[in-house]
MARDREN-332514 format. One record per residue (C-alpha): residue number from 1; y, z, x. Coordinates in nm, 4 decimals. Layout:
<atoms>
+-----+----------+----------+----------+
: seq :        Y :        Z :        X :
+-----+----------+----------+----------+
: NUM :        Y :        Z :        X :
...
+-----+----------+----------+----------+
</atoms>
This chain:
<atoms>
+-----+----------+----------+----------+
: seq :        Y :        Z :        X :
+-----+----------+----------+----------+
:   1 :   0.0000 :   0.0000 :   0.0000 :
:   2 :   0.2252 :   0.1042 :   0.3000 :
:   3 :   0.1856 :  -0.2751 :   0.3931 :
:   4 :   0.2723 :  -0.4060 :   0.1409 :
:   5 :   0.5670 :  -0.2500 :   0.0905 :
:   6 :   0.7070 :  -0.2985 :   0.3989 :
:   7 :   0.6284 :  -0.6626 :   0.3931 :
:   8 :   0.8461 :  -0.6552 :   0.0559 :
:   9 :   1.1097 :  -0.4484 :   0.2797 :
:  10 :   1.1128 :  -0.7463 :   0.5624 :
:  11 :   1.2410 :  -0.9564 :   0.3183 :
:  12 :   1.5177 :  -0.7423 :   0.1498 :
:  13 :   1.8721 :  -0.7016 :   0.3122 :
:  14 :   1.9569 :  -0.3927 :   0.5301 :
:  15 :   2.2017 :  -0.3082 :   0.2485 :
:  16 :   1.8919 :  -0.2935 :  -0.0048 :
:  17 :   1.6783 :  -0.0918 :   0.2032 :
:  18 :   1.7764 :   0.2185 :   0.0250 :
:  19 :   1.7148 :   0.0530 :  -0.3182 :
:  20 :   1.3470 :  -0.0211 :  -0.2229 :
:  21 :   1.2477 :   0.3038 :  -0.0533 :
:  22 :   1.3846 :   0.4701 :  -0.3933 :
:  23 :   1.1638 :   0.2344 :  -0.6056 :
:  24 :   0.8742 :   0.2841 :  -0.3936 :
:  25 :   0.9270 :   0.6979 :  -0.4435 :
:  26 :   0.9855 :   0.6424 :  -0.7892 :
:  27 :   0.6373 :   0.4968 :  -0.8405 :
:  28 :   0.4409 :   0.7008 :  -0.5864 :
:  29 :   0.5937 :   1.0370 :  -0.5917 :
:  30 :   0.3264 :   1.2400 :  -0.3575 :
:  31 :   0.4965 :   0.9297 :  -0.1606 :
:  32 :   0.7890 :   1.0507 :  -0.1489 :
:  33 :   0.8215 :   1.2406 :   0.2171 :
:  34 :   0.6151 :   0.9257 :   0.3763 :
:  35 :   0.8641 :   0.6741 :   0.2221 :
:  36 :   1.1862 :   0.8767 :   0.3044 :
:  37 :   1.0074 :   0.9079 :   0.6790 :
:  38 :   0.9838 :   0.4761 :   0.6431 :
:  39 :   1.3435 :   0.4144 :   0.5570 :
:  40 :   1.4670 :   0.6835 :   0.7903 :
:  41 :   1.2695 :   0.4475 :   1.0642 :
:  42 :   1.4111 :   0.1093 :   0.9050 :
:  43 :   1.7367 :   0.2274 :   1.0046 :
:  44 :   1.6312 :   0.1359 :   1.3639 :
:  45 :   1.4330 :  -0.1846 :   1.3295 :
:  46 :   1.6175 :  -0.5282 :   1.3287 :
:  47 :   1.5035 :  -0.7154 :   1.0376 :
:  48 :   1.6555 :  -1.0872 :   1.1237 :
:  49 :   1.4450 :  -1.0626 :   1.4404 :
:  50 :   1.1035 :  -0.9580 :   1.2290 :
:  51 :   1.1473 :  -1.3098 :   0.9888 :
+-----+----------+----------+----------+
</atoms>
């Protein structure tokens, strides 16, 4: 699932990133800390140079 949803994150702006992650905790909520832990991490990664 973790995957998944970060090969839907690749694809989404930097400025949606936030808007994803809070989806994603919204339908997994025992999620929550491990997607928080994600976006925190996204903050780092270059997404232009992952396409």
């Amino acid at each position: 699932m973790i995957s998944l949803f970060i090969h839907q994150t690749v694809y989404t702006s930097d400025h949606n990133v936030l808007a994803v992650v809070s989806g994603y905790c919204n339908l997994h909520p025992p999620q929550e800390e491990t997607a928080s832990s994600i976006a925190a991490m996204y903050k780092h990664i270059p997404f232009k140079s992952m396409i």
